[in-house]
C-alpha positions in Angstrom: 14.1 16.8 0.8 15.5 13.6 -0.5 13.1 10.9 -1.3 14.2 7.4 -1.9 11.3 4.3 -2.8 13.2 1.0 -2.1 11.1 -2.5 -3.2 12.8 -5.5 -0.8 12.1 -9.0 -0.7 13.0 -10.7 2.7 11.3 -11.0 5.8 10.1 -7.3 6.9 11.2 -6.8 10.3 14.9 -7.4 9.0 14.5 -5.6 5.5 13.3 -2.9 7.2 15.9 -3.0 9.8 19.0 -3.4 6.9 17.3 -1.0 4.4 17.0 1.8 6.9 20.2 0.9 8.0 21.8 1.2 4.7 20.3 4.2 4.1 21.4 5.9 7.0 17.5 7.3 7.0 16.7 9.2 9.7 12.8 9.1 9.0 11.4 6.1 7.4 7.8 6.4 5.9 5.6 3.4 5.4 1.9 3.2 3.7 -0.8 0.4 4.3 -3.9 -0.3 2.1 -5.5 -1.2 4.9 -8.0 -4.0 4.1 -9.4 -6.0 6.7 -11.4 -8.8 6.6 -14.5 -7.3 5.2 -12.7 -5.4 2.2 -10.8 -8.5 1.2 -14.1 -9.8 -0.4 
């Protein structure tokens, strides 16, 4: 398996567009920290 960690700046819903793109990925993998309002503080 080929693994490739990319850092963008831009707006996300056309990095991730071009990036993938680019890539020519055919699986894209994203993570999220998930804090909401109450873990914030």
């Amino acid at each position: 398996v080929l693994v490739k960690t990319q850092v963008v700046v831009g707006d996300p819903k056309d990095m991730i567009c071009e990036v993938t793109s680019n890539l020519q990925a055919d699986v894209l993998v994203m993570g999220s920290r998930a804090y909401g309002a109450i873990k914030r503080y």
